[in-house]
N, C-alpha and C positions, 0 to 999 in steps of 0.2 A: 053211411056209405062205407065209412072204413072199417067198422064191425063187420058187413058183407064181407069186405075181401078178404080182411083175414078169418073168417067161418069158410070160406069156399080156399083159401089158401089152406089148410089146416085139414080141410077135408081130401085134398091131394094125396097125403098120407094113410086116408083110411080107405079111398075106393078106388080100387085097380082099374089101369086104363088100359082102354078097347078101343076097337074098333070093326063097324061094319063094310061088309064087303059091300064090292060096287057091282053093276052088270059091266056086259062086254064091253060097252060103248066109254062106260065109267064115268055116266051123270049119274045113273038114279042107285041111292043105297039099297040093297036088299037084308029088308028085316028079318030072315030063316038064318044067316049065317054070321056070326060074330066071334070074333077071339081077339082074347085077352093080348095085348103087349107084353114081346119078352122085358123088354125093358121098360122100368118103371120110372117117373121125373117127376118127382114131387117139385112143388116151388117153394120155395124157402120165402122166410119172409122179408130179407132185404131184396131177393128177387123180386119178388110181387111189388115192392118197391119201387123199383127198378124199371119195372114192365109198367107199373103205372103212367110216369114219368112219358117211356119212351111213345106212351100210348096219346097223352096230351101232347106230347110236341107235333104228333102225326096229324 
């Protein structure tokens, strides 16, 4: 399990994050339009850490 997180923390760094636009209403995603994030946030890996943690206490 913690092999996973840090392949999926580590892959933060390689694959730019997006997102899909919503409709009017703003439940349903629509799959035609997506862009990229200006800003990028990789998780570091005491982050991921960190996020583990506050994720078990929840």
């Amino acid at each position: 399990m913690v092999g996973l997180l840090l392949v999926v923390t580590l892959l933060t760094y390689i694959i730019p994050a997006g997102q899909y636009a919503r409709d009017t209403a703003g439940n349903i995603l629509t799959d035609d339009q997506f862009s990229y994030l200006d800003e990028q946030t990789p998780v570091s890996i005491l982050d991921m850490l960190m996020l583990l943690m506050d994720g078990l206490i929840s």
